[in-house]
C-alpha positions in Angstrom: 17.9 -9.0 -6.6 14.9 -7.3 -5.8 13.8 -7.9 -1.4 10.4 -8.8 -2.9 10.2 -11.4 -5.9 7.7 -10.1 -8.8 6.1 -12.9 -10.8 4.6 -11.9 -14.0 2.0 -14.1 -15.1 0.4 -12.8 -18.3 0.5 -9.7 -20.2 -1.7 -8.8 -23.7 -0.2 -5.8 -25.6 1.5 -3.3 -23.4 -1.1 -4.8 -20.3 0.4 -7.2 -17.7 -1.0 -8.9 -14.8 1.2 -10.5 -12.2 2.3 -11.2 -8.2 4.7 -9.2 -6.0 5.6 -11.3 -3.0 5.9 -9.5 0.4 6.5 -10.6 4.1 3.3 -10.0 4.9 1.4 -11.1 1.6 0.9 -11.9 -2.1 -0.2 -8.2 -3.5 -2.1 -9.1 -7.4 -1.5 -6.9 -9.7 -2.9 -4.7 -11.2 -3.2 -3.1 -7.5 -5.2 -0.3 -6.9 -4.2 0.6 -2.8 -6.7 2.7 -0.3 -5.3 5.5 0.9 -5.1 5.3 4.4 -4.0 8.7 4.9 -3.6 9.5 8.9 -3.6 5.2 9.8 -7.2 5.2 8.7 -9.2 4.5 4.8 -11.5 7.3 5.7 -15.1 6.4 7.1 -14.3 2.4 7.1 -12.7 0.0 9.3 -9.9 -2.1 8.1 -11.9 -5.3 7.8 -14.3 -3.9 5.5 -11.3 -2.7 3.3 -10.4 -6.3 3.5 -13.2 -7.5 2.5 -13.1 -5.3 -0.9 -10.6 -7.7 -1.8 -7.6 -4.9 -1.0 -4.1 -6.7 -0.7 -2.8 -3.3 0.2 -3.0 0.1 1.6 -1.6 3.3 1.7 0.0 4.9 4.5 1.3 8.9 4.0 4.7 10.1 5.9 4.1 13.7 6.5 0.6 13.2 8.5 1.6 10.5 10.6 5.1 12.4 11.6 2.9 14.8 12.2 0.4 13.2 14.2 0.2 11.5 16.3 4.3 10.9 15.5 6.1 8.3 14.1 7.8 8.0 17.2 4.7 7.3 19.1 3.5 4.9 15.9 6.8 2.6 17.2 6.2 2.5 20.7 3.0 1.2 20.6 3.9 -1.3 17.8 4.4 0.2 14.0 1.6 1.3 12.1 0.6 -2.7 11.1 -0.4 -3.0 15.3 -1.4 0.2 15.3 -4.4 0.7 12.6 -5.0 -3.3 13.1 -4.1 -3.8 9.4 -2.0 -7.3 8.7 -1.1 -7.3 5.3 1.9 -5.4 3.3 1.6 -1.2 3.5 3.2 1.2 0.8 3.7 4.2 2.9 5.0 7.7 0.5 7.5 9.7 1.3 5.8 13.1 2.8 7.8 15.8 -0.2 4.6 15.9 -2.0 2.4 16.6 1.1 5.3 19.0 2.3 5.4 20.6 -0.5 1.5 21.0 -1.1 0.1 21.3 1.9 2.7 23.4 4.0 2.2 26.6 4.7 5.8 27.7 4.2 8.6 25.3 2.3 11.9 25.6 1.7 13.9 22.9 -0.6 17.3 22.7 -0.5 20.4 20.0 -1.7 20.3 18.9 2.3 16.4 19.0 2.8 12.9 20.1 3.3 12.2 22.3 5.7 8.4 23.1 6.1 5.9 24.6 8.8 3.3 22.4 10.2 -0.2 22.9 8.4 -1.5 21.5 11.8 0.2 24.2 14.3 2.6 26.0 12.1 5.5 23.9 14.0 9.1 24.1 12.1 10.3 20.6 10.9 13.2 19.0 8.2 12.7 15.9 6.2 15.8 14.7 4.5 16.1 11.6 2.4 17.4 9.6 5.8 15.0 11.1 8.1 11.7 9.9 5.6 13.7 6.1 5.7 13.8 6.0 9.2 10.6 7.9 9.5 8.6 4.5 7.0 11.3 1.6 7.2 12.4 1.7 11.2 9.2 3.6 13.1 5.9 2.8 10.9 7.8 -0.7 9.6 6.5 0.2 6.2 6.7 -3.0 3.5 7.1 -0.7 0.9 9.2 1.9 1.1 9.6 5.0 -1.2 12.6 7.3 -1.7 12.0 11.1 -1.2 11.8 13.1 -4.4 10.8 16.4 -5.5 7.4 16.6 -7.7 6.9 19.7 -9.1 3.6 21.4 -10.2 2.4 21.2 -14.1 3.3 22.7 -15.8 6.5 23.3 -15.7 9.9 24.7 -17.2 12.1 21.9 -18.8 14.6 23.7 -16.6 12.6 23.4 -13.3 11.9 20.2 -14.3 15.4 18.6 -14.9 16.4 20.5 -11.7 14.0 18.5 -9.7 14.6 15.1 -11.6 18.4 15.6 -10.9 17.5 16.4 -7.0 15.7 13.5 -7.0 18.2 11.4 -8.1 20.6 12.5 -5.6 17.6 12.3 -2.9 17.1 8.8 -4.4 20.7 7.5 -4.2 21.0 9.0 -0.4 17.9 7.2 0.3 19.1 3.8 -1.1 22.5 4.6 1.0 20.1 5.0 4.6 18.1 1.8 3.3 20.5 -0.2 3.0 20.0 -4.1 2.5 16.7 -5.4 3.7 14.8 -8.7 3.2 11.2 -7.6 4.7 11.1 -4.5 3.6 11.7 -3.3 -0.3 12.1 0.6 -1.3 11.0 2.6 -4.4 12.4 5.0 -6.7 10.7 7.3 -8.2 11.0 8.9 -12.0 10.5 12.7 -12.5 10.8 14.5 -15.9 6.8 16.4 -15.8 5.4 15.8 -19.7 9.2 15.8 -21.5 10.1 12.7 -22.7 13.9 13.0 -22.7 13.8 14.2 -19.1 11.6 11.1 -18.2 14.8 8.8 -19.9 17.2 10.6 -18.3 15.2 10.2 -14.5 14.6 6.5 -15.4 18.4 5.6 -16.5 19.6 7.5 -13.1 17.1 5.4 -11.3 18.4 2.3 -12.7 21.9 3.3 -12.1 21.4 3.1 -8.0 19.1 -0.2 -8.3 15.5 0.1 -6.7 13.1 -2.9 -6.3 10.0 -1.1 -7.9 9.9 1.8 -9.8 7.2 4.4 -9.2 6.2 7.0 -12.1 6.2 10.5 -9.9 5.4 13.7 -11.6 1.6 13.2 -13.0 -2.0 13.7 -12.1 -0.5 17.2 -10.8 -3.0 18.9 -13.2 -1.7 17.6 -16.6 -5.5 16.2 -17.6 -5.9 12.8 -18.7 -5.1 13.2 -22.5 -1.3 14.3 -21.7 -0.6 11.8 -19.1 -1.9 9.4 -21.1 0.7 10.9 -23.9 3.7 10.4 -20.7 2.5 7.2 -20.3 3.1 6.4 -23.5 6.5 5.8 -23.1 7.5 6.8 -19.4 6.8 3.1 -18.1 8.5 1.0 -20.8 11.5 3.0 -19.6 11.8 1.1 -16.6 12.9 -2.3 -15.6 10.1 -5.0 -17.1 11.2 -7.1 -13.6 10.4 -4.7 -11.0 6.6 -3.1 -10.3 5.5 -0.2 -11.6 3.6 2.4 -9.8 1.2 5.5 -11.3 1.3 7.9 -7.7 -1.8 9.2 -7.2 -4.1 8.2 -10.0 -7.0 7.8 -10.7 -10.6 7.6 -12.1 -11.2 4.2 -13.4 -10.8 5.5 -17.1 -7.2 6.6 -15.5 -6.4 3.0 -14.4 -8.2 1.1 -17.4 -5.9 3.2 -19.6 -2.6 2.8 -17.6 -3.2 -0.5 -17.3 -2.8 -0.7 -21.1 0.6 1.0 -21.3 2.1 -1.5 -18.5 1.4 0.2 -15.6 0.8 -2.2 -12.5 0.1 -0.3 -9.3 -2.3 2.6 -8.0 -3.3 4.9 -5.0 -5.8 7.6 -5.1 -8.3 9.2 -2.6 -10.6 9.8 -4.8 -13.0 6.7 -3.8 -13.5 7.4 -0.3 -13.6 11.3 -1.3 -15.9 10.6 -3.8 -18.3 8.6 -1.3 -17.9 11.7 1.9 -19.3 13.7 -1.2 -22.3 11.5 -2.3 -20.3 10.3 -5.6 -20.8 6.7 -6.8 -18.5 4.9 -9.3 -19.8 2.5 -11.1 -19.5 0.7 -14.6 -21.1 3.6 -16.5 -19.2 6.5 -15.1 -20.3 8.0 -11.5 -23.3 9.3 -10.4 -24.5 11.7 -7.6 -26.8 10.4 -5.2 -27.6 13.7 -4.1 -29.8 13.8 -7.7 -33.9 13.6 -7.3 -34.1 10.8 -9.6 -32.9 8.5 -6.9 -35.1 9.4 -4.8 -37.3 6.6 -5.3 -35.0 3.8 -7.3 -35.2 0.8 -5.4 -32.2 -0.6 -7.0 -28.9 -1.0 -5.8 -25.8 0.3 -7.0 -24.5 -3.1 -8.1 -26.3 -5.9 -7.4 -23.9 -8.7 -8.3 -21.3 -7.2 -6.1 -19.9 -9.2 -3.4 -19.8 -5.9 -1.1 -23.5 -4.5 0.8 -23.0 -1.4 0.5 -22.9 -2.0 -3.6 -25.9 -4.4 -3.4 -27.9 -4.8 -0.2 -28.7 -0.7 -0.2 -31.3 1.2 -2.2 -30.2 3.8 -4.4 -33.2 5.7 -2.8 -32.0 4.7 0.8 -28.9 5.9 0.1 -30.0 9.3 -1.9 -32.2 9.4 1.6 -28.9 9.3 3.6 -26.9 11.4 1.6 -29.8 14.5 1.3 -29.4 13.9 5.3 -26.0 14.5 5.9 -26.5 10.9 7.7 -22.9 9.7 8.4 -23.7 6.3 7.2 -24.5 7.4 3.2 -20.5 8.1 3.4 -19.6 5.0 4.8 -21.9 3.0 2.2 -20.6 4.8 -0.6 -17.0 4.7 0.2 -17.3 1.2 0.9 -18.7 0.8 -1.9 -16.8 2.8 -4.2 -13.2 1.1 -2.9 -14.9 -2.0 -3.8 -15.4 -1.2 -7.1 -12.1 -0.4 -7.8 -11.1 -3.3 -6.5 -13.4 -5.2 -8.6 -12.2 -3.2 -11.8 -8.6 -4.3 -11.1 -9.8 -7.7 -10.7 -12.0 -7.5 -14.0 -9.0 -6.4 -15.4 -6.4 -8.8 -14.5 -9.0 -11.7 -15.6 -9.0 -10.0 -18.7 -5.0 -10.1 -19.3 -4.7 -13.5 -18.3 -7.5 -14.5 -20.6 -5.6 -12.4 -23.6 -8.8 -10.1 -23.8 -7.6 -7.1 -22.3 -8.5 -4.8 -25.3 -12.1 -5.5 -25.6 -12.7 -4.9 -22.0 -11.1 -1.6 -22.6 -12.5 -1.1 -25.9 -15.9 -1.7 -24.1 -14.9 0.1 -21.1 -13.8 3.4 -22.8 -17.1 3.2 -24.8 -19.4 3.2 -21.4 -17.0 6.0 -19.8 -17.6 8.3 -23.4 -21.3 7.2 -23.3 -21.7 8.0 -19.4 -19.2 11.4 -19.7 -18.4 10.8 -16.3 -16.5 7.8 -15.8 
């Protein structure tokens, strides 16, 4: 029995919409989470991410061990207390950071063993150490096993090496785990783009028992098109009862069409990233503020959004703030950009409850094509 109950409520063609239950919060699904990289969603506070309708965030293992510690994170109170945030956090489990943003790595059947890209300092994150690390000193709701993600593309042979490693990372992490009623843990399949190598990940997965399943391995330079082709298949490989999580994706176009292959939960910096660099998402694809044109539209970006920044700022006030280098245009648009994802994952759990899910992709898809940015 899965630590956290998930409740599906509706699903239209491969689409689902439902309710995973946490300690600290009901988390609606579709989920699209903020990345809260380093305790922080970059350039907002955690109220305004609450008030994008966010049910939750994002946390990353390898930067906060790093700094200020995890150690440090406990004794003043987990990462909840720490960042001031109060409902459920899905925290990863460093290997992909470690492995792409080290300077120097080493993987091995024990561990990773990486340098610092902060001061070059030595460290070694085993399966164990990245449980204790999220479960026992951030206090994590949503824990994820450690795995190896390799690079696109890639060798079938690299790639069934990994998925194996990650298998026996995944079953050592389950073992350190243990049995836990506030806290639930992760698996995670490999396989990169084969589809027999995704089966094989997913049936090992199932073997140790996880309570979600995430879907590792993609948006690692693949393109849309051929993760869309993995997606195809990968998710109906694992458990229909559990959650099921695309790491690290996407555009909306990304979500809209993961979504419709049974996909139910999301993370990506690109939102707040988007907004530090003038980019707006919106229902016809994003836009750069930086552009002249805006330069004297009094519009907003979206003015039957719930959120200011979308609706009670100028596109020329913000093209204004943005030509500037005014720290406030990234703070409008990152607010405003996380709250249109949020709103997109709303739209679209209306829309599988209402048994219209392929019209509002059909008409989604068709503003993304006519925008060629979305």
């Amino acid at each position: 029995m899965a630590a956290f109950p998930f409740e599906l409520k509706a699903t239209d063609g491969g689409a689902r919409t439902g309710v995973l239950k946490t300690s600290r919060g009901d988390i609606r699904t579709p989920a699209f989470m903020p990345v809260g990289t380093a305790g922080t969603v970059k350039a907002l506070t955690v109220d305004q991410v609450a008030q994008t309708g966010a049910d939750i965030i994002l946390g990353n293992t390898y930067h906060l061990m790093l700094r200020p510690t995890a150690e440090r994170v406990k004794r003043l109170g987990g990462l909840h207390k720490f960042m001031r945030w109060d409902k459920p956090i899905l925290t990863d489990s460093g290997g992909f950071q470690v492995m792409s943003l080290s300077g120097i790595s080493k993987v091995t059947e024990a561990a990773v063993t990486f340098a610092s890209h902060i001061d070059g300092s030595k460290h070694i994150l085993t399966p164990e150490r990245s449980i204790e690390i999220q479960a026992d000193l951030l206090g994590s709701d949503i824990v994820m096993q450690l795995d190896e993600c390799v690079a696109w593309p890639a060798e079938e042979k690299r790639a069934r090496e990994a998925l194996l490693l990650s298998a026996r990372w995944g079953a050592r992490s389950k073992a350190a785990f243990g049995a836990r009623d506030s806290q639930a843990l992760f698996g995670i399949q490999q396989g990169s783009t084969f589809e027999h190598l995704r089966r094989e990940s997913a049936e090992r997965l199932q073997e140790i028992g996880f309570d979600g399943y995430a879907l590792g391995g993609l948006a690692v330079g693949e393109g849309h098109e051929a993760m869309c082709e993995v997606l195809d298949y990968a998710p109906a490989m694992l458990p229909a009862d559990r959650p099921r999580y695309l790491m690290g994706v996407g555009k909306p176009i990304d979500l809209v069409e993961a979504v419709a292959r049974g996909v139910d939960m999301f993370d990506c910096v690109l939102p707040t990233r988007s907004g530090r660099h003038g980019q707006a998402w919106t229902w016809d694809g994003a836009i750069n503020l930086k552009n002249a044109r805006f330069a004297e539209d009094d519009m907003p970006l979206d003015e039957a959004s719930a959120c200011p920044a979308s609706s009670a700022y100028s596109k020329a006030y913000l093209h204004h703030l943005v030509r500037s280098d005014e720290i406030l245009g990234q703070v409008l648009l990152s607010w405003h950009n996380i709250a249109f994802f949020q709103t997109l994952t709303s739209a679209m759990r209306a829309a599988i409850e209402e048994g219209r899910f392929e019209a509002f992709r059909k008409s989604f898809r068709e503003r993304h094509l006519a925008a060629k940015g979305g």
